[in-house]
MARDREN-199307 format. One record per residue (C-alpha): x, y, z; residue in one letter. Coordinates in pm, whole numbers, padded with zeros to 5 digits, always signed. Example, Ala and Ser with C-alpha at 12.3 -4.5 7.8 and 13.67 -1.06 7.14 Angstrom:
<dofis>
+01230-00450+00780A
+01367-00106+00714S
</dofis>
This chain:
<dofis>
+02125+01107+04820X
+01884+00813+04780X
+01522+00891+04695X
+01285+00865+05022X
+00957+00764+04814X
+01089+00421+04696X
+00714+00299+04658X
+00858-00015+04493X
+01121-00108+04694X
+00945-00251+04965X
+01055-00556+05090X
+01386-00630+05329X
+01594-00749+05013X
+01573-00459+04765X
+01631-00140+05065X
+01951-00300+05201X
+02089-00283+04830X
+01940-00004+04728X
+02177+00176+04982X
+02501-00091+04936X
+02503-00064+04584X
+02602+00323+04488X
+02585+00249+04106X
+02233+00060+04168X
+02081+00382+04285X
+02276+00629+04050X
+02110+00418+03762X
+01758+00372+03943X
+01762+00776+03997X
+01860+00885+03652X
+01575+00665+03519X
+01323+00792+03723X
+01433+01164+03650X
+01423+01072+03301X
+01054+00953+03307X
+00889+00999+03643X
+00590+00835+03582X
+00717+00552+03317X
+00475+00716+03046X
+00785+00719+02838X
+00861+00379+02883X
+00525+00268+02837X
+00512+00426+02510X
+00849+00251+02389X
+00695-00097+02450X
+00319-00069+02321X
+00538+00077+02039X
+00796-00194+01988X
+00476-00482+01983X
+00283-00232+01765X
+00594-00250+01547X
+00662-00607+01535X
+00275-00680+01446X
+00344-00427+01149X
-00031-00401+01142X
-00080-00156+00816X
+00085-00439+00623X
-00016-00792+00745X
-00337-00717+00964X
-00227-00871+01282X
-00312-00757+01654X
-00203-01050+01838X
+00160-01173+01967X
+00037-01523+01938X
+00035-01493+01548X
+00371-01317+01542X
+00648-01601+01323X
+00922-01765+01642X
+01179-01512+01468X
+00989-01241+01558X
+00935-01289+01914X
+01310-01369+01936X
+01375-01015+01766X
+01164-00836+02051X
+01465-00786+02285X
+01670-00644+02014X
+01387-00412+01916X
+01322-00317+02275X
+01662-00252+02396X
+01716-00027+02099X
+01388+00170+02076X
+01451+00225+02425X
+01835+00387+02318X
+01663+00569+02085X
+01391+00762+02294X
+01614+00812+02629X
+01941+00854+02414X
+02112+00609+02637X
+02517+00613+02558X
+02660+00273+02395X
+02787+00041+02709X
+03128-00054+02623X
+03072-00440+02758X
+02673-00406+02808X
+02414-00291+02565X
+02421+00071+02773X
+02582+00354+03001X
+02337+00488+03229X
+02465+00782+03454X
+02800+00642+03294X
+02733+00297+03426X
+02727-00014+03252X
+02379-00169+03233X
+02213-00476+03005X
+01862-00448+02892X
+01708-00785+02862X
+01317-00835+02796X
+01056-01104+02820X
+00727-01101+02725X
+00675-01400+02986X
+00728-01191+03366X
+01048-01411+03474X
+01186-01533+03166X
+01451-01302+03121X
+01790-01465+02930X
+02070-01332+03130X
+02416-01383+02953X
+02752-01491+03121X
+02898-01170+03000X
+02663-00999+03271X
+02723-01128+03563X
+02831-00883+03809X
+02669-00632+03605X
+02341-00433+03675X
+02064-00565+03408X
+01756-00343+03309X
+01500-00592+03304X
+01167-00527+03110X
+00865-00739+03117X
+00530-00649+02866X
+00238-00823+02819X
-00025-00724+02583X
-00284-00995+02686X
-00274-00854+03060X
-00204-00491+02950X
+00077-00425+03186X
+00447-00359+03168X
+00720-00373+03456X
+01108-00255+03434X
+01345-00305+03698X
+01724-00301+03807X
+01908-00592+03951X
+02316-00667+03985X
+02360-01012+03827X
+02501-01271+04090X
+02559-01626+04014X
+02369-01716+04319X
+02052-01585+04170X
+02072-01771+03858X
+01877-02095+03783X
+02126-02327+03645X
+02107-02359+03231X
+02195-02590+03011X
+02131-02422+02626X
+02393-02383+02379X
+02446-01973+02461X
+02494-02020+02799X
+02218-01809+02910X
+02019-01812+03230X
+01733-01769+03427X
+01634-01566+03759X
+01539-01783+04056X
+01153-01723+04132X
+01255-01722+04484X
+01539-01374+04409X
+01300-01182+04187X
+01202-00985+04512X
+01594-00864+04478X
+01477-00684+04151X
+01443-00266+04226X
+01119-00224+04048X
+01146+00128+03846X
+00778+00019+03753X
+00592-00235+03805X
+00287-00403+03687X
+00182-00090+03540X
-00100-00012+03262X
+00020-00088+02910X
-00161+00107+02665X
-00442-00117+02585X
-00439-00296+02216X
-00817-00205+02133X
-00821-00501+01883X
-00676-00796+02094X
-00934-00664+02374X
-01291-00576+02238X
-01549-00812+02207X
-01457-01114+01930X
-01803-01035+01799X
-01776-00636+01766X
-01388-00739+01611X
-01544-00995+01355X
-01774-00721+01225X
-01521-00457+01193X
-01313-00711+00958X
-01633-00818+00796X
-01752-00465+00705X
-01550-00438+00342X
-01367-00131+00294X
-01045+00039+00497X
-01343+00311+00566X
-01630+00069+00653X
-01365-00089+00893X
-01297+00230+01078X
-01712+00351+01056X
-01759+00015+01289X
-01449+00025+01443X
-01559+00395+01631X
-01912+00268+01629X
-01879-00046+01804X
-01592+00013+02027X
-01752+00315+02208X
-01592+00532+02497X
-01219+00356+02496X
-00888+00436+02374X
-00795+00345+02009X
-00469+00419+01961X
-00296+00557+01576X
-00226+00160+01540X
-00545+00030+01572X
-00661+00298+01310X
-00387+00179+01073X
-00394-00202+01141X
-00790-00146+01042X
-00770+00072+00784X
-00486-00115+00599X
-00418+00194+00401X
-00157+00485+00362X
-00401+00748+00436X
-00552+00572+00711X
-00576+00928+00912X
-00783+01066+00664X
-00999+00778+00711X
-01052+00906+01051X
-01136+01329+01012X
-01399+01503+00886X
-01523+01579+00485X
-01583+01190+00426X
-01404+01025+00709X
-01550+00842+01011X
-01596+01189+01205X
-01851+01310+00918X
-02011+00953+00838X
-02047+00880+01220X
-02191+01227+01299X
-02585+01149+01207X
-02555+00836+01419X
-02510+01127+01740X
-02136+01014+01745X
-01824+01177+01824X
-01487+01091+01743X
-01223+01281+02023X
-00859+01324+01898X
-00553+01467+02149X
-00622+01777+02027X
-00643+01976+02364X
-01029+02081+02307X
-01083+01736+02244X
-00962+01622+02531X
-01129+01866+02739X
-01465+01742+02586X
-01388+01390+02699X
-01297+01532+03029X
-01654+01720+03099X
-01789+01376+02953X
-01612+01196+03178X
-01517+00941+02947X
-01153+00812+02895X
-00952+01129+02787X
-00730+01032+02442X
-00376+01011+02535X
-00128+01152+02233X
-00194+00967+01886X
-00546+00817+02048X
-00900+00855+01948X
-01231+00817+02170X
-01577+00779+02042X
-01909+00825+02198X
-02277+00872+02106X
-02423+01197+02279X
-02747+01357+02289X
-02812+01699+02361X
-02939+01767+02746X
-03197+02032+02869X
-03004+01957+03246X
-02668+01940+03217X
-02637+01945+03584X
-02826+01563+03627X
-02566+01402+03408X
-02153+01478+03284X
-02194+01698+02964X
-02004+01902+02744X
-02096+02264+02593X
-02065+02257+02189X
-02222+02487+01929X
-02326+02655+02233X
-02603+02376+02387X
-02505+02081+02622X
-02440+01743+02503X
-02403+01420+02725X
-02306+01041+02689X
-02635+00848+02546X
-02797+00588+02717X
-02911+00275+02542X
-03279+00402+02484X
-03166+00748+02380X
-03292+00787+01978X
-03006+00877+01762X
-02943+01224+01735X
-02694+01433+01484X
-02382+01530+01678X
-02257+01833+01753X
-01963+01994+01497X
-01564+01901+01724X
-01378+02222+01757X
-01102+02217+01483X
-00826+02345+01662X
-00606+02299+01977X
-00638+02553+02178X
</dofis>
C-alpha cells in the first residue's frame, strides 16, 4: 500500500512512478519508517562535514578550506556513515539493499551535481544533496534511465541528471534545515574575537558570550576549544558555565531540565550534543515577558539595557 501523505511528491512526474515502480515505493517507505522526520539523516550529514573539517585538530569550519581530496572523499564518507547509522545491508552490484533492493547512494554538495555511474543505470539511486553555506539538506529516490542523463565525456564514465528530469526525483526530504554550523554563520566580527581571545577556555567564554540564544553544537565546542577535554571547558567548577555566570549568563545543555528552561524562555531548545546561551535577569512579572522558575524566583531573557546580573545555579540533573 502506497503512503497517502506524499507531501513531496507533488508534481505529475514523480505520482505516476511512485505507483509504476513497486521497488521505488518499497524503498521510499522503508526510509521513511526508518526516520520519519529525516532527523536521522540530518544528523549523518552535519556529521560527515563535521568529520571531514576534523575541527579539534586543524581548526577549520568551512568546506571552502577543505584540500580537493577531501571533498572527493565526501561521498564515500556519506554513503558509509549513512550504512552505519540505518544498518543498511551490502548491495551486491550497488553500494546498498534497502527492503532487499538494490540502491546507489551518490552525494553532492552542489544540488544537481550528482556523478551517476554506468553500473547504475536501471538502478534506483539514493541521491543526497548538503549544503552547509545554505543550511539545508535534501535526499531523494530516482530509477536511473539513460534518457535522464546529460551526456559525459570524463575518463569514469560518469554522468549528470538533466535539470529539466530532476522533478522525476521522489524527494524523501527536501530542502530541509541542516543543523546550523555556528562558526561558518555568526557574525565575522563576533568569530574573529572568539579566535583572538587566547586560550581553548577564553575561546569558549566568548564563544557562549557572543553567540547568544542559538544552537552550538559538540563541534563547534571542540573546533574552538582545540583540546581533549573540550567538554570540561564547557560545565561548571571553572568552565564557561561558572566563568559566564556573573555576566547573568546561562549555558543550556540537552539535559531534559535544560531544555525545558529554554522552552519557558522561549529561546531555541538544544537539540542532543547542543548548547544554548543567554543572559537573564530575574523578573518581578513573569507574566509580561517568557521566563523560567530557578532557585525558586523567575528569570527572563535580558534586554540590551538590562545591567548584568549573576545567574541563577542550572539544575544538575535530567530529570
Amino acid at each position: 500500500m502506497l503512503p497517502l501523505d506524499i507531501t513531496a511528491a507533488s508534481n505529475i512526474h514523480v505520482l505516476p512512478l511512485l505507483a509504476q515502480d513497486a521497488e521505488l515505493a518499497a524503498v521510499y517507505r522503508k526510509l521513511l519508517q526508518l526516520d520519519p522526520e529525516g532527523l536521522r539523516f540530518a544528523a549523518v550529514l552535519r556529521n560527515t562535514i563535521d568529520q571531514l573539517l576534523n575541527g579539534e585538530v586543524t581548526g577549520r569550519y568551512d568546506w571552502k578550506t577543505l584540500f580537493k581530496t577531501e571533498k572527493t572523499h565526501a561521498g564515500t564518507l556519506v554513503e558509509i556513515n549513512l550504512q552505519r547509522e540505518f544498518t543498511f545491508d551490502d548491495g551486491i552490484d550497488m553500494d546498498y539493499q534497502i527492503a532487499g533492493i538494490e540502491v546507489d547512494c551518490k552525494y553532492s554538495q552542489q544540488f544537481g551535481g550528482w556523478m551517476i555511474p554506468p553500473e547504475a543505470l536501471g538502478h534506483l539511486c539514493l541521491l543526497v544533496w548538503a549544503d552547509d553555506y545554505k543550511s539545508q539538506w535534501s535526499a531523494g529516490l530516482l530509477r536511473i534511465d539513460e534518457l535522464w542523463l546529460n551526456a559525459g565525456n570524463n575518463r569514469d564514465k560518469k554522468l549528470t541528471i538533466k535539470a529539466e528530469h530532476r522533478n522525476r526525483i521522489l524527494w524523501l526530504w527536501h530542502q530541509q534545515e541542516l543543523p546550523e554550523n555556528a562558526l561558518l554563520h555568526m557574525d565575522p566580527d563576533d568569530r574573529a574575537a572568539v579566535f583572538a581571545a587566547g586560550s581553548g577556555q577564553a575561546r569558549l567564554n566568548q564563544l557562549f558570550r557572543l553567540h547568544q540564544r542559538r544552537r552550538i553544537s559538540r563541534n563547534v565546542v571542540r573546533t574552538v576549544a582545540q583540546q581533549k577535554d573540550y567538554m570540561k571547558r564547557v560545565r561548571g567548577n571553572g568552565g564557561a558555565r561558572s566563568a559566564l555566570r556573573d555576566e547573568g549568563i546561562l549555558i543550556m545543555g540537552d539535559y531534559e531540565s535544560h531544555r525545558r528552561i529554554a522552552s519557558d524562555l522561549e529561546i531555541p531548545v538544544p537539540r542532543e550534543g547542543e548548547f544554548v546561551s543567554a543572559r537573564v535577569v530575574e523578573v518581578s512579572s513573569p507574566g509580561n515577558r517568557p521566563s523560567a522558575m530557578l532557585d525558586g524566583r523567575h528569570w527572563a531573557c535580558a534586554l540590551p539595557d538590562e545591567a548584568p546580573a549573576t545567574a541563577p545555579s542550572l539544575p544538575s540533573t535530567n530529570k
